[in-house]
DSSP file (Angstrom, degrees, kcal/mol; ACC not computed):
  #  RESIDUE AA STRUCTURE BP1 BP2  ACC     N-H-->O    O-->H-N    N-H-->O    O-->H-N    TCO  KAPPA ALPHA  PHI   PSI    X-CA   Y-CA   Z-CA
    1    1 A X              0   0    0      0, 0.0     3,-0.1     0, 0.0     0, 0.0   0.000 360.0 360.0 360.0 123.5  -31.1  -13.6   -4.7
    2    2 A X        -     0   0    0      1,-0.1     2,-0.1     0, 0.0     0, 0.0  -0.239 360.0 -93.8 -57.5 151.3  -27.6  -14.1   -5.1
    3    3 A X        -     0   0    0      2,-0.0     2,-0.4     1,-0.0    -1,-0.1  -0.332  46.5-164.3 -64.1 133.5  -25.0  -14.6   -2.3
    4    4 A X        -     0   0    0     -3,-0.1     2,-1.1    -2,-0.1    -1,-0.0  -0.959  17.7-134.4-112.0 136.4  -23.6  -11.0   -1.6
    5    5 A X        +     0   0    0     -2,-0.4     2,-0.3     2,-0.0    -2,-0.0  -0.708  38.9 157.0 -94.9 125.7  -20.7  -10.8    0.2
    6    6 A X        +     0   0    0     -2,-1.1     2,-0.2     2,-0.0    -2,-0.0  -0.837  16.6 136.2-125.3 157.4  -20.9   -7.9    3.3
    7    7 A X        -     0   0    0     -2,-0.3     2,-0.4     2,-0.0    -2,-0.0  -0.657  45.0-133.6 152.8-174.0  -18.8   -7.9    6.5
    8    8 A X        -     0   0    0     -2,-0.2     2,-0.4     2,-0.0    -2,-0.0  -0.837  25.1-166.2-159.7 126.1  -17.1   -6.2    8.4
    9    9 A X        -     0   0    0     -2,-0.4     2,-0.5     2,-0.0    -2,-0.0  -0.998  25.4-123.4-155.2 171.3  -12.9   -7.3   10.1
   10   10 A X        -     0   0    0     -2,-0.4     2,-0.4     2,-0.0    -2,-0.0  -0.790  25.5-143.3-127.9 127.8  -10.7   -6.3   12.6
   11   11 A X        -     0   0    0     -2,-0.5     2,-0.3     4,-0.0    18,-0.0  -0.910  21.1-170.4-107.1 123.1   -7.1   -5.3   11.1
   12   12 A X    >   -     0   0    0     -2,-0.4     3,-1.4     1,-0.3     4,-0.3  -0.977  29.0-143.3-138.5 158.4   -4.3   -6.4   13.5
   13   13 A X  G >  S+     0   0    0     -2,-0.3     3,-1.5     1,-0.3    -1,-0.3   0.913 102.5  65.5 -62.4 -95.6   -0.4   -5.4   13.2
   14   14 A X  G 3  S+     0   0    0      1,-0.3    -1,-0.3     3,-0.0     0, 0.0   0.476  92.7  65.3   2.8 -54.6    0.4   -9.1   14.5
   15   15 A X  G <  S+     0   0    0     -3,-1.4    -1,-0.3    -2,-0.2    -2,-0.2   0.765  83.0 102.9 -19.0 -63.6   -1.1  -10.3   11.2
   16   16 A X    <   +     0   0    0     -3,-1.5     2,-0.2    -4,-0.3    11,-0.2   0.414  36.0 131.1 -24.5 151.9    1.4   -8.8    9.2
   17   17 A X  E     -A   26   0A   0      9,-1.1     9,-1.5     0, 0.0    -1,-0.1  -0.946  48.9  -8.3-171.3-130.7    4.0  -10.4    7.6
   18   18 A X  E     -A   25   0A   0     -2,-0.2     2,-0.4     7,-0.2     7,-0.1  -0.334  40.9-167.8 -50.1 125.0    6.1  -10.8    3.8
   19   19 A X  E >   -A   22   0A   0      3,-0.7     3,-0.6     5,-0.6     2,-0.1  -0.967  38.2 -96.9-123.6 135.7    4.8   -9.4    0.6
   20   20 A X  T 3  S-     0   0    0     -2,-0.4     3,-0.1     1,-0.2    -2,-0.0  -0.233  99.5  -7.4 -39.4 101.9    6.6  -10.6   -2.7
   21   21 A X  T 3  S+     0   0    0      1,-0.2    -1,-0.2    -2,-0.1     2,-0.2   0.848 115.2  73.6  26.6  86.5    9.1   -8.1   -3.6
   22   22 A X  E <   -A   19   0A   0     -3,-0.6    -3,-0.7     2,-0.1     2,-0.4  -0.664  69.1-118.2 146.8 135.1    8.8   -5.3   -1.4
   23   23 A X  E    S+     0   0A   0     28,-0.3     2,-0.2    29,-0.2    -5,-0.1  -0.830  72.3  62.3-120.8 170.5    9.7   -4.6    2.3
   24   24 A X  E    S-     0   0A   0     -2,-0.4    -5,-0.6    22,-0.1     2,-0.3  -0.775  88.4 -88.9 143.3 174.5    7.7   -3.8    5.0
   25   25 A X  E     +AB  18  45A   0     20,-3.9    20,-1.9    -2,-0.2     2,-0.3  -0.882  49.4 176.6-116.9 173.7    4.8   -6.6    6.3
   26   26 A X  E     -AB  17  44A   0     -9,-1.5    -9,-1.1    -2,-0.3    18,-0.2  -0.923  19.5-156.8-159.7 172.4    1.4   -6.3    4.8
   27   27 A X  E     - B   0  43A   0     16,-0.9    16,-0.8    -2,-0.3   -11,-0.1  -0.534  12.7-138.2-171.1  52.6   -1.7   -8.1    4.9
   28   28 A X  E     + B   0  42A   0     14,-0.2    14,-0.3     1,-0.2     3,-0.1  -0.300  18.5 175.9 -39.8 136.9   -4.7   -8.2    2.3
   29   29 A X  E    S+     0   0A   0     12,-1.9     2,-0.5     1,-0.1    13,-0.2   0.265  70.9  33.5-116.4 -32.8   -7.4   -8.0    3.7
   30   30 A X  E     + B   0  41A   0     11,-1.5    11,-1.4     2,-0.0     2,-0.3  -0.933  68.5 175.7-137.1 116.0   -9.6   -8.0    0.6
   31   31 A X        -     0   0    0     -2,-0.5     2,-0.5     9,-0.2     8,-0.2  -0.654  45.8 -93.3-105.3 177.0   -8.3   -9.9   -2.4
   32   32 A X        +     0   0    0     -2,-0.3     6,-0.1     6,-0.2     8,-0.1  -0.645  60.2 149.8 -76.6 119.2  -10.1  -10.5   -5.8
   33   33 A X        +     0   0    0     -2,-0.5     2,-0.3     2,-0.0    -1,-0.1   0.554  58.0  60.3-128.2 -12.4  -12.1  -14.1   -5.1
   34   34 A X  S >  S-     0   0    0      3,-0.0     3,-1.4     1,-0.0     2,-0.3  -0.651  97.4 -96.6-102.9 151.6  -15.1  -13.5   -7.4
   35   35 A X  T 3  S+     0   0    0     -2,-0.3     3,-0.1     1,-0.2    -2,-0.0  -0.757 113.8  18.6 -82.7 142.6  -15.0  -12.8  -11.4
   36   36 A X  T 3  S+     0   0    0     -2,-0.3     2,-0.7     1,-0.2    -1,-0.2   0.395  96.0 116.9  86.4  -2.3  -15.2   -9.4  -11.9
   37   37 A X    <   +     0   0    0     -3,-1.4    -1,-0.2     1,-0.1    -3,-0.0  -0.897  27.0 159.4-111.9 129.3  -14.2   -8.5   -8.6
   38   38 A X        +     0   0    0     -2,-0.7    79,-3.2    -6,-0.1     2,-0.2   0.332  21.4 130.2-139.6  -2.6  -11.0   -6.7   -8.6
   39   39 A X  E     - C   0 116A   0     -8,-0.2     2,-0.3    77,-0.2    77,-0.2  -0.450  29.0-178.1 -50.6 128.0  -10.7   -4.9   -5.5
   40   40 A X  E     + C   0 115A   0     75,-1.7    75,-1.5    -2,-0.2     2,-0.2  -0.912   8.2 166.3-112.4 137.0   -7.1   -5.1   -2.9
   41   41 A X  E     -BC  30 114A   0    -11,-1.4   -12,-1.9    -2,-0.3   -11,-1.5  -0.849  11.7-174.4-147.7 141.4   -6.7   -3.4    0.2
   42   42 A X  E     -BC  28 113A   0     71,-2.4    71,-2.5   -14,-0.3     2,-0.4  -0.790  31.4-124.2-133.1 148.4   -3.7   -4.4    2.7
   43   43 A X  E     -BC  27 112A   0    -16,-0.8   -16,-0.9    -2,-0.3     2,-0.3  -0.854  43.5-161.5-107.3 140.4   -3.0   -3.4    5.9
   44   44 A X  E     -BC  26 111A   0     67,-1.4    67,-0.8    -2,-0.4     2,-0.4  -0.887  15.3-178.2-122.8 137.8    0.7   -2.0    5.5
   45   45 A X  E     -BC  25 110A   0    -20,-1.9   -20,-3.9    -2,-0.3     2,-0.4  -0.928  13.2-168.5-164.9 137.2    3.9   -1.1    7.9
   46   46 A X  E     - C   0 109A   0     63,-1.1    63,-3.9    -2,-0.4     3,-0.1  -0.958  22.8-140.7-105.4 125.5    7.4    0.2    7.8
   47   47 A X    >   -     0   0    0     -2,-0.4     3,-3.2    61,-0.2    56,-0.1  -0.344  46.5 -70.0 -86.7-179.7    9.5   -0.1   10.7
   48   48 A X  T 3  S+     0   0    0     58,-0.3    -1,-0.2     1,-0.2    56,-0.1  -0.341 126.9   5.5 -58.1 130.9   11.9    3.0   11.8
   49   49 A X  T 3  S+     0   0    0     54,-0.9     2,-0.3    56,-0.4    -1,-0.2   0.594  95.2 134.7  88.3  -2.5   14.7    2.9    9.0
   50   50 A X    <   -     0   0    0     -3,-3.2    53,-3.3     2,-0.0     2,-0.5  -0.653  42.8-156.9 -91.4 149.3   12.9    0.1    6.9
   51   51 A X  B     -F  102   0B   0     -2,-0.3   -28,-0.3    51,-0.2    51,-0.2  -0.947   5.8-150.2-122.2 111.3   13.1    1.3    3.2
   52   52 A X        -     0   0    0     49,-2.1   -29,-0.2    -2,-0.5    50,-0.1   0.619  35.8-135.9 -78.0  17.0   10.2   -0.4    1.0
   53   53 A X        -     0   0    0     48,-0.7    48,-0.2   -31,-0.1    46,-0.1   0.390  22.0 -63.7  72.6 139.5   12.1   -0.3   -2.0
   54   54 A X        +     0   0    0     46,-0.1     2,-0.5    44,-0.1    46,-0.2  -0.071  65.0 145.4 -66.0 160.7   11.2    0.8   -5.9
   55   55 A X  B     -G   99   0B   0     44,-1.7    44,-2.1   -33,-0.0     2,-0.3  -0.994  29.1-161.8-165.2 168.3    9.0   -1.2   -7.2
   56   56 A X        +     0   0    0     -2,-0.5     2,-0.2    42,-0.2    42,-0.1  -0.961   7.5 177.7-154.9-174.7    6.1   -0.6   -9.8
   57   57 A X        -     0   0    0     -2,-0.3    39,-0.8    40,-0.2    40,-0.2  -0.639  41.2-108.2 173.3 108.3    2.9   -2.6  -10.7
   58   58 A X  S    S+     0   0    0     37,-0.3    37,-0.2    -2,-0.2     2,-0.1   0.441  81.8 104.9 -51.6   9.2    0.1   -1.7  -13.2
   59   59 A X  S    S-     0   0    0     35,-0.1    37,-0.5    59,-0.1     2,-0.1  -0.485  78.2-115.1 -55.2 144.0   -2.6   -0.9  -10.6
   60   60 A X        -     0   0    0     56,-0.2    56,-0.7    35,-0.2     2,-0.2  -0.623  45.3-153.6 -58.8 153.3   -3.7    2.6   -9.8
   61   61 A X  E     -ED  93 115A   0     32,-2.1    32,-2.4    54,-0.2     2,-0.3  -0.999  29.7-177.0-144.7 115.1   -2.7    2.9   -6.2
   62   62 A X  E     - D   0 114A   0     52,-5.3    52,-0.8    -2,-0.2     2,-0.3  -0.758  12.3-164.0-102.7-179.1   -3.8    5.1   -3.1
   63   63 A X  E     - D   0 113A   0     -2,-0.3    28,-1.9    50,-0.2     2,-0.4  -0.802  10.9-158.9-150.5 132.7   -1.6    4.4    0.1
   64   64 A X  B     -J   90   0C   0     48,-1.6     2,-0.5    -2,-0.3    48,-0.3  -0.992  12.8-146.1-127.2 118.3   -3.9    6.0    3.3
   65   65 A X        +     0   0    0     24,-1.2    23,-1.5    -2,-0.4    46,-0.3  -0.739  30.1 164.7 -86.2 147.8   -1.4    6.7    6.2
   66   66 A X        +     0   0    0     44,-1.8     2,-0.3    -2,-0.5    45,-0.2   0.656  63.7  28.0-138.8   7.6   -2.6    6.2    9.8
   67   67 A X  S    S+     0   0    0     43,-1.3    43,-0.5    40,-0.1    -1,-0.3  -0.897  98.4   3.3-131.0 165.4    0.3    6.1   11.7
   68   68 A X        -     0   0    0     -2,-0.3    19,-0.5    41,-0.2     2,-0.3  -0.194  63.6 -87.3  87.0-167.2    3.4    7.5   11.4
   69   69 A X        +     0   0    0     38,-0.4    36,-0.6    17,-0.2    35,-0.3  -0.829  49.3 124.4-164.6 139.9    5.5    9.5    9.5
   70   70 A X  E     -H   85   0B   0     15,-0.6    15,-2.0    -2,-0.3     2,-0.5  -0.875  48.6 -94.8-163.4-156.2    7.9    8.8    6.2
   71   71 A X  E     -HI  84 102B   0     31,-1.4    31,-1.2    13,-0.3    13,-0.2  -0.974  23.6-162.9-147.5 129.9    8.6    9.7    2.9
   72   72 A X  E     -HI  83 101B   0     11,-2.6    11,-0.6    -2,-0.5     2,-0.3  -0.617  14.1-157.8-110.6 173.8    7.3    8.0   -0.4
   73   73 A X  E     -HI  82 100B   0     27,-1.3    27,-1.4     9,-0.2     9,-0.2  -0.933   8.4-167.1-161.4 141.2    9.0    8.7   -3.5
   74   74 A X  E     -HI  81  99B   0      7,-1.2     7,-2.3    -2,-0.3     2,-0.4  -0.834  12.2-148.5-143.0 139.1    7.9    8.5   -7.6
   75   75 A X  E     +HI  80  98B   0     23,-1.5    23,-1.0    -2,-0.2     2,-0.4  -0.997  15.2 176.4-108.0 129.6    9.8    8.6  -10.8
   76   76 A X  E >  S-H   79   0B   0      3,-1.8     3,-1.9    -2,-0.4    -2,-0.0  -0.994  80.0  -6.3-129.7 128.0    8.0   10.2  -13.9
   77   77 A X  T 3  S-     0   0    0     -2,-0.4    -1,-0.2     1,-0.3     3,-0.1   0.852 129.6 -57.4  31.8  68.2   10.8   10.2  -17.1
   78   78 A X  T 3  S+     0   0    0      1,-0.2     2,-0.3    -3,-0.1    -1,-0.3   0.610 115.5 124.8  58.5  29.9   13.4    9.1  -15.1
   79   79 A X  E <   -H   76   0B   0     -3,-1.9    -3,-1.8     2,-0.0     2,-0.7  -0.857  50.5-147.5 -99.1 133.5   12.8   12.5  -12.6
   80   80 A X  E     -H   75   0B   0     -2,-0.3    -5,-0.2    -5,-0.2     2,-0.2  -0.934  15.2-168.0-125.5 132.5   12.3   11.3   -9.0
   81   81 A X  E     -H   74   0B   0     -7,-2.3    -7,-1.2    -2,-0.7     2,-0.3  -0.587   0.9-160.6 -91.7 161.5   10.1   13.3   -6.9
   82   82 A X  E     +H   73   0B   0     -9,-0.2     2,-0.3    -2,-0.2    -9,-0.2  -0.893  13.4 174.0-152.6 121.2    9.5   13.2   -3.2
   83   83 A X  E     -H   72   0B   0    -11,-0.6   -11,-2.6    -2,-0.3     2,-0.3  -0.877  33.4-111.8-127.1 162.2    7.1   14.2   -0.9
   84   84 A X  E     -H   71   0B   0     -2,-0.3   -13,-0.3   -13,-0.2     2,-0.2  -0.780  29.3-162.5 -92.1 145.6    6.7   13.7    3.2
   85   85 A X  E     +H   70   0B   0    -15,-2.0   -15,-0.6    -2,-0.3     2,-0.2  -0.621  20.5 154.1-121.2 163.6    3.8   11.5    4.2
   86   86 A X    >   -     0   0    0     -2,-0.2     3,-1.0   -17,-0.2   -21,-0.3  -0.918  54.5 -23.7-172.3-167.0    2.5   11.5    7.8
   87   87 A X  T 3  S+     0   0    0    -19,-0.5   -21,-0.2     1,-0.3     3,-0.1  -0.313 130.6   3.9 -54.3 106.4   -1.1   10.7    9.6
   88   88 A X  T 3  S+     0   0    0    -23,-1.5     2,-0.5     1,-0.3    -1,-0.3   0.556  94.9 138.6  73.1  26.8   -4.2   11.1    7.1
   89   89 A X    <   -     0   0    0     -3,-1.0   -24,-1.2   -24,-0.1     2,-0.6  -0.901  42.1-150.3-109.4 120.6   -1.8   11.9    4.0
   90   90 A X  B     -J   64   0C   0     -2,-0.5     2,-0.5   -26,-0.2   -26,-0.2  -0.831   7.8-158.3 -85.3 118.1   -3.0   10.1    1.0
   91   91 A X        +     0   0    0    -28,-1.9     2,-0.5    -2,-0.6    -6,-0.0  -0.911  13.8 174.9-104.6 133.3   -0.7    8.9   -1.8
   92   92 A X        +     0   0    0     -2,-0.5     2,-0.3   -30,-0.2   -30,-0.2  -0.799   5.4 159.7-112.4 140.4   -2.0    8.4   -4.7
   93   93 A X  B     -E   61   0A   0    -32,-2.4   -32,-2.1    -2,-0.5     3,-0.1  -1.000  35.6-108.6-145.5 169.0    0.0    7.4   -8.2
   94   94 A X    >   -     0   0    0     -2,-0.3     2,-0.7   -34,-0.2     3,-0.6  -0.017  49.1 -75.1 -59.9 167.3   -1.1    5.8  -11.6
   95   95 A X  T 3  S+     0   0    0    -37,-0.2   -37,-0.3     1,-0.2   -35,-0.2  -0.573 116.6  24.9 -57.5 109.4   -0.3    2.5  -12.7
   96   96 A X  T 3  S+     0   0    0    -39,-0.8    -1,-0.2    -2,-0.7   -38,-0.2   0.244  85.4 138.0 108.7 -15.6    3.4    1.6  -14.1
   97   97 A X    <   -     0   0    0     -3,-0.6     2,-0.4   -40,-0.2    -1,-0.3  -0.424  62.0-122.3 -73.1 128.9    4.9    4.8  -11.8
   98   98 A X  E     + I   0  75B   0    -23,-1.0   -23,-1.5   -42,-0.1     2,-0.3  -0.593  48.2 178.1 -68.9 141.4    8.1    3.6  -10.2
   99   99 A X  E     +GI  55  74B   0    -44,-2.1   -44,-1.7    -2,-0.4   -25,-0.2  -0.839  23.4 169.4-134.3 148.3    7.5    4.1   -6.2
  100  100 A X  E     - I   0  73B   0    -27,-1.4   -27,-1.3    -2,-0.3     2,-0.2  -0.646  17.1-152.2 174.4 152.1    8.8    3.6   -2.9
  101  101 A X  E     - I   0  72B   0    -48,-0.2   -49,-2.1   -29,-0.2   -48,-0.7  -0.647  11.1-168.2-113.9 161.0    8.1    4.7    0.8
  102  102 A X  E     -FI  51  71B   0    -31,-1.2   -31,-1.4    -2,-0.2     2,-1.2  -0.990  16.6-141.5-144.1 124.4   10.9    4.9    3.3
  103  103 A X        +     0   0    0    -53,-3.3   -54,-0.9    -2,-0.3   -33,-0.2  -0.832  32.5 166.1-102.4 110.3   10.0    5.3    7.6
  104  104 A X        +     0   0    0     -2,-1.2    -1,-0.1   -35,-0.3   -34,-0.1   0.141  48.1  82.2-114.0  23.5   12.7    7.7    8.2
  105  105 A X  S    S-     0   0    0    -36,-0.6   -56,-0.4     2,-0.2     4,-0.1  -0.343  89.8-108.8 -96.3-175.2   11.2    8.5   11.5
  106  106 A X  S    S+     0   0    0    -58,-0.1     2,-0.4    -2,-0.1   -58,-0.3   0.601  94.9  58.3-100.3   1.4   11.4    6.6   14.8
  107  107 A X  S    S-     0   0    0      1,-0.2   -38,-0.4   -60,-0.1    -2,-0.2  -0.826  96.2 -86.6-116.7 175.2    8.2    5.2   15.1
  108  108 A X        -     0   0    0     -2,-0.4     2,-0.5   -40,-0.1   -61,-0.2   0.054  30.2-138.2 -51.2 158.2    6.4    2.8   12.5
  109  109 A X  E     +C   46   0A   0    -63,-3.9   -63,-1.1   -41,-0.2     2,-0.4  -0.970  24.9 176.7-118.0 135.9    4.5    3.9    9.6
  110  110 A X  E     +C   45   0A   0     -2,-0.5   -44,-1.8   -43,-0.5   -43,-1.3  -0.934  10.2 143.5-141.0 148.9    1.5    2.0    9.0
  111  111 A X  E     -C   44   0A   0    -67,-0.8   -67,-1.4    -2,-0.4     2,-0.3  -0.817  41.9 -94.7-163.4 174.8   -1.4    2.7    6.1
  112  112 A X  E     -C   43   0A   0    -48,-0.3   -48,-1.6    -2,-0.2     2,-0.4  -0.894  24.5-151.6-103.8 147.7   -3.7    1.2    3.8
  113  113 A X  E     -CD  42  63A   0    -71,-2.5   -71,-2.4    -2,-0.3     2,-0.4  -0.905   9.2-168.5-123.0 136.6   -3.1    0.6    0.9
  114  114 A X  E     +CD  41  62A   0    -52,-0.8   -52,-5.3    -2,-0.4   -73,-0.2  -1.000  15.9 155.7-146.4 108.8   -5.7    0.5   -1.7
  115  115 A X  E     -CD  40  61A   0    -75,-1.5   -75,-1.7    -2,-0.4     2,-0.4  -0.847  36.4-132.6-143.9 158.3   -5.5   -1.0   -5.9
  116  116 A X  E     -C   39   0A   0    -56,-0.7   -56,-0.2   -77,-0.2   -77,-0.2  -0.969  27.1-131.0-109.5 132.9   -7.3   -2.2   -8.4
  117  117 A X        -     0   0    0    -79,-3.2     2,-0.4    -2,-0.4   -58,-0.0  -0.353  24.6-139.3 -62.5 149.6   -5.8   -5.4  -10.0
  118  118 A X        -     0   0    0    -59,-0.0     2,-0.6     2,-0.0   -59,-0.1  -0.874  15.7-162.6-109.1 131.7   -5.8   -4.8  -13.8
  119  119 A X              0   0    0     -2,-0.4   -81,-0.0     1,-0.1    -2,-0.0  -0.837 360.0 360.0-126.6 145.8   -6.7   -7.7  -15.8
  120  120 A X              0   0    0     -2,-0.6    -1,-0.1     0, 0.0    -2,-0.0   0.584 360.0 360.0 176.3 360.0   -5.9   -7.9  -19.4
């Protein structure tokens, strides 16, 4: 039998730190290590007032909040849309949609964030 990888980890905020163009800190916790394996999920956080900036990236993307409260924001033909995010609000967008979360609350906003890398 092939080696399977199972297990099981303890997410902590301390962890955190830079991700490559975007702010906030973040964390993968599952990268792609195998061929074929394509999975990301990061542990994620905006402090009060921190703005993660647009950005885009050809993954599909869910963002899972589990603290917090903010506002993410999408541009679909140069229209930017906005909705308020807050504890157990999923955002979800396609791949190549310009994004960005903003914590315009006072306490941190923390999710998971959830992609698959696109390989091509």
């Amino acid at each position: 039998m092939e080696k399977v990888d199972v297990w099981v980890v303890k997410l902590k905020e301390d962890e955190l730190g830079p991700a490559p163009g975007i702010k906030g800190s973040f964390k993968r916790f599952i990268n792609p290590s195998k061929p074929n394996q394509h999975l990301v999920c990061a542990l994620g956080r905006l402090d009060p007032g921190e703005d993660m900036g647009w950005h885009s990236h050809p993954e599909e993307e869910a963002f899972i909040i589990i603290s917090g409260k903010g506002l993410v924001r999408w541009k679909i033909n140069d229209q930017i849309h906005e909705a308020e995010v807050g504890y157990l609000d999923a955002f979800y967008k396609e791949g190549n949609v310009p994004h960005q979360m903003v914590n315009n609350y006072t306490e941190p906003l923390l999710g998971i964030a959830v992609k698959v890398e696109v390989y091509g």
